[in-house]
N, C-alpha and C positions, 0 to 999 in steps of 0.2 A: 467449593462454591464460587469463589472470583474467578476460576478457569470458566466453570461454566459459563458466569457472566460476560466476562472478555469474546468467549465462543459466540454467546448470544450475540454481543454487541458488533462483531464482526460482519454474521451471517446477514445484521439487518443493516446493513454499511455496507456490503456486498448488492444485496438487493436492492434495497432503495438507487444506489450506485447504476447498476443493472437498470431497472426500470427507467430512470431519469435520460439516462444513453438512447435506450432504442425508443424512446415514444418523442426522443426528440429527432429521430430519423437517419440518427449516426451510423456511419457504414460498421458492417460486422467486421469485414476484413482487416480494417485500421483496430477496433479494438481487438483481437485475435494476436494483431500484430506487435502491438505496446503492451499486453495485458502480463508482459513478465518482462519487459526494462527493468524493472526495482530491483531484481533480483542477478542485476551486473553487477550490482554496486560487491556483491561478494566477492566479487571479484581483489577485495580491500585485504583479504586473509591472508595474501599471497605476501602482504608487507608485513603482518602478524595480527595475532587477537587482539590487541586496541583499535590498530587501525579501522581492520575488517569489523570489528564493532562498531566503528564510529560511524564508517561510509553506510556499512548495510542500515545502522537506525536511523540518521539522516534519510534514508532512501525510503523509511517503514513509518516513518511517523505522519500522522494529520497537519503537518503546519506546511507541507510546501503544497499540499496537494488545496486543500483548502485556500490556501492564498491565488495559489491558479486560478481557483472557482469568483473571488471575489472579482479577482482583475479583469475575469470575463464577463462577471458579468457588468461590472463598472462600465467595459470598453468595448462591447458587445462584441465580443469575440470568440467564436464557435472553435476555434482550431484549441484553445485552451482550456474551453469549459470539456470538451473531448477528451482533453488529457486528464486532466483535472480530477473525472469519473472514471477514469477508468485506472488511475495510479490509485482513488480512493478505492474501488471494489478489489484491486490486487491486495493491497492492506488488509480489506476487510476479510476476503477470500484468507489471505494467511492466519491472521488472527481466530478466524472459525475454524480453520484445522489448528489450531494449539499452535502455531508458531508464532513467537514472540519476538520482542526489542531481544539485542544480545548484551551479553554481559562479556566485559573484554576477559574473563578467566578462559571462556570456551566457546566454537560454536554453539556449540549443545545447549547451551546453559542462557535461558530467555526469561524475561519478568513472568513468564505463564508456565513454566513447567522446563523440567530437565528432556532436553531429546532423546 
């Protein structure tokens, strides 16, 4: 049941994510382009499984993306509210396929299920 959940909450963090982006007329190519940055951060594994846990959840969680959102919209700044949605719908997008925060024992091993 909380998989599901997480899945659900993902898909609808994806779309609304999605919808927000293009009805505000943001180019497809820029998000196409950014829409898998988060997923350098694995790049953290290569130091070990703390690391590569710590960089890739830093990179997977709602607090920096979200903070983006607010700063832009405080300072009306379109390059960041850009980012913003579309590092959120990357999240959201992984979270609706089952992948989760890591746990530093394994990649595999996420708050939402065993890989």
């Amino acid at each position: 049941m909380n998989k599901k959940l997480i899945q659900l909450e993902g898909m609808i963090v994806m779309i609304l994510g999605i919808y927000i982006y293009f009805t505000s007329g943001y180019s497809w190519w820029i998000f196409l382009l950014l829409l898998f940055v988060p997923d350098i951060f694995m790049a953290g594994y290569m130091f070990g499984s703390k690391a590569g846990a710590y960089l890739y959840n830093v990179s997977h969680t709602f607090i920096a993306p979200l903070l983006l959102l607010l700063v832009s919209m405080m300072f009306s700044m379109d390059s960041l509210l850009m980012v913003g949605l579309i590092w959120m719908v990357h999240i959201g997008m992984d979270r609706m396929m089952g992948y989760g925060l890591k746990y530093k024992t394994h990649f595999k091993d996420t708050h939402i299920q065993r890989l």
